[in-house]
VEXLUM-57824 format. One record per residue (C-alpha): residue number from 1; residue in one letter; x, y, z. Coordinates in steps of 0.1 Angstrom, whole numbers. Layout:
// VEXLUM-57824
k=NUM&r=A&xx=X&yy=Y&zz=Z
...
// end
This chain:
// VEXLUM-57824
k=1&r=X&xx=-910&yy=-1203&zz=-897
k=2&r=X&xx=-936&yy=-1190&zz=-919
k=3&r=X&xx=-953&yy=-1151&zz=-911
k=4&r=X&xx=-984&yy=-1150&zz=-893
k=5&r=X&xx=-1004&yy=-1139&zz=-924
k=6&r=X&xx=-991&yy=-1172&zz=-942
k=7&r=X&xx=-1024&yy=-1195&zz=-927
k=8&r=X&xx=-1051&yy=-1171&zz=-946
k=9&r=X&xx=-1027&yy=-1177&zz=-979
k=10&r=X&xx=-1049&yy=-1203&zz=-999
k=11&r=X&xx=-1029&yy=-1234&zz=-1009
k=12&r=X&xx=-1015&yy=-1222&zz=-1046
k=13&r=X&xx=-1000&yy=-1190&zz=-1028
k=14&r=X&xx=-981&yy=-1211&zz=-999
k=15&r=X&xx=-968&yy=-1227&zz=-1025
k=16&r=X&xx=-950&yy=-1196&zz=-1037
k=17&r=X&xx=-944&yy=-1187&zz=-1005
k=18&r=X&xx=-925&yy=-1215&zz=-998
k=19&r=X&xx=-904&yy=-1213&zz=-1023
k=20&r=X&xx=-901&yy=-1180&zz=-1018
k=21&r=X&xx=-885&yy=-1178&zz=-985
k=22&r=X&xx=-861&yy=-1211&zz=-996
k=23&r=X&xx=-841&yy=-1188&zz=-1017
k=24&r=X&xx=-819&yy=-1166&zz=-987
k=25&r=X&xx=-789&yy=-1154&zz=-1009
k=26&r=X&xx=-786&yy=-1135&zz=-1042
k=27&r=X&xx=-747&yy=-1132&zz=-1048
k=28&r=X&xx=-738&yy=-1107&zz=-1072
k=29&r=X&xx=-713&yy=-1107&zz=-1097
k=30&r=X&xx=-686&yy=-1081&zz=-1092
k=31&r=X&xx=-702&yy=-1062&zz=-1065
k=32&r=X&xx=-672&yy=-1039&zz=-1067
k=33&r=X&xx=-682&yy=-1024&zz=-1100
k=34&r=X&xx=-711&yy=-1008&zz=-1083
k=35&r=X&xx=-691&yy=-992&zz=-1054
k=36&r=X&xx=-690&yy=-957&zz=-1072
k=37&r=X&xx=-724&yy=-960&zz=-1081
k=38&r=X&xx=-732&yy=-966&zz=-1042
k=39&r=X&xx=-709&yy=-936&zz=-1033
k=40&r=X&xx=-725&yy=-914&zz=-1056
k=41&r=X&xx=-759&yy=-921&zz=-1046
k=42&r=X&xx=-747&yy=-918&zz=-1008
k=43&r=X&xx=-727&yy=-881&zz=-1018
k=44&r=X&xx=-766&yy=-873&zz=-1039
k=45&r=X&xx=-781&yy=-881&zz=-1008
k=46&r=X&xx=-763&yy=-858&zz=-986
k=47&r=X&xx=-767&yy=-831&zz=-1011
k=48&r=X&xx=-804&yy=-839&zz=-1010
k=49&r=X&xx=-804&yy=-831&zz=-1048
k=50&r=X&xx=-832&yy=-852&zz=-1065
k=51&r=X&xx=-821&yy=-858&zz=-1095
k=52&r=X&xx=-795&yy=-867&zz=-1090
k=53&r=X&xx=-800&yy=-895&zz=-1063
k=54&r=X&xx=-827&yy=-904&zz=-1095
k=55&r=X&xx=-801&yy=-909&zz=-1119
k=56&r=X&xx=-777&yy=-929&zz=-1092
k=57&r=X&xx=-808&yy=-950&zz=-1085
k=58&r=X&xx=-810&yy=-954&zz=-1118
k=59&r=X&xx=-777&yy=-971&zz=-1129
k=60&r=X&xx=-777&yy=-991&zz=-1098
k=61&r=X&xx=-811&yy=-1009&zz=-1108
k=62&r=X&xx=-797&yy=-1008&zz=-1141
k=63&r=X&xx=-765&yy=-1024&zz=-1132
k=64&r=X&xx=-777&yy=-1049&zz=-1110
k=65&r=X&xx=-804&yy=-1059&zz=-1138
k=66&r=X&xx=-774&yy=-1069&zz=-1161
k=67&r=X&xx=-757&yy=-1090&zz=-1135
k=68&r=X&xx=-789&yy=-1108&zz=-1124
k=69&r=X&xx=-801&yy=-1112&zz=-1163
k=70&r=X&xx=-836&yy=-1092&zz=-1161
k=71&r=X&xx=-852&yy=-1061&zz=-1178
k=72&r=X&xx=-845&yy=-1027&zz=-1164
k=73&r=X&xx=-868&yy=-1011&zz=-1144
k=74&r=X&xx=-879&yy=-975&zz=-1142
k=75&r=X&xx=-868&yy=-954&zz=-1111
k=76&r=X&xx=-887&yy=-927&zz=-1106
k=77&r=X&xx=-878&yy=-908&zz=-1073
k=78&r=X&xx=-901&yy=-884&zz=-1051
k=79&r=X&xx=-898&yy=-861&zz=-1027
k=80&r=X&xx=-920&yy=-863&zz=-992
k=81&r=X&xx=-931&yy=-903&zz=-984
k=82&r=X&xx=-970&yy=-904&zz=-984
k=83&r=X&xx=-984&yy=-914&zz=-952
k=84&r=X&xx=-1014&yy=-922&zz=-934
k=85&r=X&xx=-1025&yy=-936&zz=-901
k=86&r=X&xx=-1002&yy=-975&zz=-907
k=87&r=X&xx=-972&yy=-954&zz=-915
k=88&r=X&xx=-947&yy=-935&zz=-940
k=89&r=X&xx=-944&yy=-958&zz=-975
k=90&r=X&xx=-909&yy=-959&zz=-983
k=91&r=X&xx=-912&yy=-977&zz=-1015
k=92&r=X&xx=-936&yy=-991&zz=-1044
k=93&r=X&xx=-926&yy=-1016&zz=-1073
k=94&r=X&xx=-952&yy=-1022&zz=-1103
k=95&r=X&xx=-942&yy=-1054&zz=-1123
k=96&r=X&xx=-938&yy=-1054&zz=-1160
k=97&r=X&xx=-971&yy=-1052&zz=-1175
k=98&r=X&xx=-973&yy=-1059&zz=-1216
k=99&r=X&xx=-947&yy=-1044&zz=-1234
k=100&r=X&xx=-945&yy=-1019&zz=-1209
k=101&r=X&xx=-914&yy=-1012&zz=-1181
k=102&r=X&xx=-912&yy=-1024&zz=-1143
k=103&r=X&xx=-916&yy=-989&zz=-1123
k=104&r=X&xx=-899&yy=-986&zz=-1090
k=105&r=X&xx=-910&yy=-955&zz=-1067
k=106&r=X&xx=-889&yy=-942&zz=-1043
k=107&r=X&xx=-892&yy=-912&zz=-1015
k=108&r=X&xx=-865&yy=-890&zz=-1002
k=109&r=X&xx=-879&yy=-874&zz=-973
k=110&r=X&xx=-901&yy=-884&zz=-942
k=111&r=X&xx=-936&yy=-876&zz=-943
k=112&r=X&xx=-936&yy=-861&zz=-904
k=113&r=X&xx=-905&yy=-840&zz=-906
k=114&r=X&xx=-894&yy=-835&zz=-944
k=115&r=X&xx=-859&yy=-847&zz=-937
k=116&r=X&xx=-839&yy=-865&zz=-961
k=117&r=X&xx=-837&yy=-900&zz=-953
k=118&r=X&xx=-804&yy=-919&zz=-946
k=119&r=X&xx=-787&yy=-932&zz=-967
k=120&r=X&xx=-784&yy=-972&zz=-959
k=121&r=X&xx=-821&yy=-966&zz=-952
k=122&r=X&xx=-825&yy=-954&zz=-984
k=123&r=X&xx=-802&yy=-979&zz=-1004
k=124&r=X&xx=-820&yy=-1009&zz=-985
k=125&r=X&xx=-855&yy=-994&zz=-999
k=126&r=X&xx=-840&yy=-996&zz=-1033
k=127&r=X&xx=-825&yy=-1032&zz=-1030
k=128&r=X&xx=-862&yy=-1042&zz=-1015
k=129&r=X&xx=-880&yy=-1031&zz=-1047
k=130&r=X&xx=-857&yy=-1050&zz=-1066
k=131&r=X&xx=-857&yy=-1080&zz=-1047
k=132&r=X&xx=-896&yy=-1078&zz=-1056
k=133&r=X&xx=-886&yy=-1076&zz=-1095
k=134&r=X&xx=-864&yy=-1106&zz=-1089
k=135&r=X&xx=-889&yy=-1123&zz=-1074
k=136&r=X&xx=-915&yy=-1121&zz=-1110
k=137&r=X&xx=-886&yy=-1123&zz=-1134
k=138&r=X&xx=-851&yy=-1142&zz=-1122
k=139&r=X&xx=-876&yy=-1167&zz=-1100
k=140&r=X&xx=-908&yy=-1165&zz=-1118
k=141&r=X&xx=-927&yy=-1162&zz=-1092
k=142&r=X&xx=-963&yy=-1153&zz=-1100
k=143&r=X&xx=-965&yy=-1129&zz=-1066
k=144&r=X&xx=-940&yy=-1113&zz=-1044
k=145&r=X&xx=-946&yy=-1124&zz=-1009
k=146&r=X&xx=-921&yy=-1106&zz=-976
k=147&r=X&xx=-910&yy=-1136&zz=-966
k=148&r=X&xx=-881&yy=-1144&zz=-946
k=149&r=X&xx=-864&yy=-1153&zz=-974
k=150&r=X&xx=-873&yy=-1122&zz=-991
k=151&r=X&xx=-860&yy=-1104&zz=-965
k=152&r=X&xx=-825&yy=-1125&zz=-960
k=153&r=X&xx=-822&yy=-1118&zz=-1000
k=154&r=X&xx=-825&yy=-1079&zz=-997
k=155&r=X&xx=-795&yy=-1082&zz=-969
k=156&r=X&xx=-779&yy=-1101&zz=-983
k=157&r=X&xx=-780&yy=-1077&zz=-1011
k=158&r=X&xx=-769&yy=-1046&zz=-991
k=159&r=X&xx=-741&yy=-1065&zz=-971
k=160&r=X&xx=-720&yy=-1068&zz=-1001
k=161&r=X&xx=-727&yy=-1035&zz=-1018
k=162&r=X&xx=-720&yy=-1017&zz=-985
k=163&r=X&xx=-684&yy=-1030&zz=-986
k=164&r=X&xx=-673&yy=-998&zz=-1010
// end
């Protein structure tokens, strides 16, 4: 069952849309090699040091881009999620432009409070900005659409690199 905002898509973008949310698993080869690279960025986290959650972030994109066959993306990460009146923003991915790097933007810490946020929260943030790179460069997919399928990939995702 398509999202509501599927009607205003125009009839190329259903198209991707569709195909889009027919893709619900994204299996990943040797999951278990990435269990001290999800501890580590759970330990960063509760140490609330920066750089290195960063540099955990880091290998985990980096890892999973190996596994899945696609370029590595930058991971930058921030301190204090912007907000406005729809929300907090948890997360931003800009696709490979050019010759240029894939830049995934993460936040640490709520916008209201300042608190460090948890860690599956976190990690699920992180694995949702990559399902978005997937989407442009293992499916070719000329936009990134939250789909229900989208969404069933990114759990699918954290379910088996939460098994450390």
């Amino acid at each position: 069952m398509p999202f509501r905002y599927y009607e205003k898509l125009k009839p190329w973008q259903k198209e991707i849309y569709l195909k889009s949310d027919s893709i619900t698993s994204l299996p990943i080869a040797e999951p278990e090699g990435l269990f001290p690279l999800i501890k580590g960025l759970e330990d960063s986290l509760k140490k609330e040091d920066r750089l290195s959650i960063e540099r955990f972030s880091q290998a985990i994109v980096r890892a999973l881009s190996e596994r899945f066959h696609v370029s590595l993306i930058k991971v930058k990460v921030l301190q204090v999620r912007p907000s406005n009146h729809y929300g907090e923003l948890h997360g931003l991915y800009y696709p490979k432009r050019g010759s240029g790097m894939a830049l995934m933007i993460l936040w640490i810490r709520t916008a209201k409070f300042g608190r460090i946020v948890a860690f599956k929260t976190f990690l699920r943030t992180l694995l949702h900005e990559f399902c978005h790179h997937l989407d442009y460069e293992l499916f070719n997919l000329p936009e990134s659409f939250h789909t229900e399928g989208f969404y069933k990939r990114e759990s699918h995702l954290l379910h088996q690199l939460m098994k450390y």
